[in-house]
C-alpha positions, 0 to 999 in steps of 0.5 A: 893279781900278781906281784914280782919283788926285786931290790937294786943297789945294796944295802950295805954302809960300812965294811970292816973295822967300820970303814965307810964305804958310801963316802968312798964311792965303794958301794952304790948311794941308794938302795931300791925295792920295787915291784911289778904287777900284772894280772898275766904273767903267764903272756909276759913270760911266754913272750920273754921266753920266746925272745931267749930263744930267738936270741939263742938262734941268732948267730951276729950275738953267739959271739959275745960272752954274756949270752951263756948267762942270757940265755939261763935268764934276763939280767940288766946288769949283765946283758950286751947292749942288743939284748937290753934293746930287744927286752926294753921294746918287749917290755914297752909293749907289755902289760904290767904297772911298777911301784918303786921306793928309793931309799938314799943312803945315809949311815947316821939315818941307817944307824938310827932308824935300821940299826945297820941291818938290811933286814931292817930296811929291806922289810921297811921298805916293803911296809911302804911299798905295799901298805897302799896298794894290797886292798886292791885285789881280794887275791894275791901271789906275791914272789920275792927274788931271793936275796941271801937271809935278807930276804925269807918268807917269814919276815916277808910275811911280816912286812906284809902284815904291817902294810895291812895293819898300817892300812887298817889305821890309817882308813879304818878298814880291814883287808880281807884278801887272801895273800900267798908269799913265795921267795924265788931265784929270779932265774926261775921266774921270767917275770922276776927279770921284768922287775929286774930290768925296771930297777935297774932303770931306776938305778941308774938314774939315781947312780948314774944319772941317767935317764935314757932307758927310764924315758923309754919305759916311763908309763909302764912305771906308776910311782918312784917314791925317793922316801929321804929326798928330804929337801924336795918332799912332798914333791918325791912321788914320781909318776908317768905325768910328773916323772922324774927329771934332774931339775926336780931331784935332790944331789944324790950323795955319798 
């Protein structure tokens, strides 16, 4: 099986002197990782290629100044509105699970239990994202989008290492599978832009509550785990038959 790990949001708190860029709107409330699974990437990827040079060709989008940066590599952020439209229903059609945890932004919290470190929170995050799910497969790649010093190898490595252990607690059993971790630009790998989009559509129900896209893709996204929804938990697992809605989430604040 085949793992593609992105993040969406930042992890980012205070600014200089200590201003507190979360309580003036500065920087985004929530920091996201996820990741998508599939067993063919190569099919997904073909396909996303595919799609690049059809949009490429088509002469209504040449005009519009995103496209020079579509065409290098998919990115939700950046992409027109027909782009967006033609990857979503692409990757509506495809076949790949995603695995989400939202983690609310809070500096008191951050200060506590990361130190204010995105390290810290980034490998956190990765333990519980995975901690459940690695014994599934006896062998593994998994591709990390590169993500200045927060992201490298050997902290991925580490990350991984304590889901496993965690996992060994919690069940008694030990994961034998063979794991190979690569950190990658996501301008490399197509399916790092499938991740990409899926984050993004959680990313914006949390920060701009809206639902439209996640309503669209919702089956293709397994589990939103909002790990410091404190007031709503245990209810904060989030799937395709219970999926996410405003009436079931807590106020995000900043």
């Amino acid at each position: 099986m085949y793992f593609y790990v992105d993040e969406s949001g930042d992890p980012t708190i205070l600014g200089r002197k200590g201003r507190n860029l979360l309580e003036q709107g500065l920087v985004s409330r929530t920091f996201i990782v996820g990741y998508v699974e599939t067993a063919e990437p190569a099919r997904i990827s073909k396909e996303l290629t595919a799609l690049r040079e059809e949009i490429a060709k088509d002469e209504y989008l040449a005009g519009i100044p995103s496209i020079s940066s579509t065409l290098k590599g998919f990115h939700a952020n950046k992409d027109c509105a027909e782009v967006k439209e033609r990857v979503f229903r692409l990757l509506k059609r495809s076949d790949f699970k995603s695995f989400i945890i939202v983690a609310r932004k809070d500096e008191g919290r951050f200060r506590k239990k990361f130190d204010l470190q995105a390290r810290k929170l980034y490998e956190f995050l990765v333990t519980r994202l995975f901690e459940n799910r690695l014994h599934r497969y006896r062998n593994i790649d998994i591709y990390f989008a590169a993500m200045g010093n927060t992201v490298r190898e050997h902290n991925m490595r580490k990350a991984i290492d304590e889901a496993i252990e965690e996992f060994r607690q919690k069940w008694e059993t030990r994961n034998e599978n063979k794991i190979r971790i690569f950190v990658q630009q996501s301008s490399q790998i197509p399916m790092l832009q499938v991740v990409d989009y899926v984050l993004w559509t959680v990313n914006r129900v949390y920060e701009q509550g809206d639902f439209r896209h996640y309503r669209f893709i919702k089956e293709k996204i397994s589990l939103v785990q909002d790990i410091f929804d404190l007031a709503k938990y245990p209810k904060t697992y989030y799937t395709p038959e219970y999926p996410l809605e405003p009436n079931k989430m807590s106020p995000v604040g900043g």
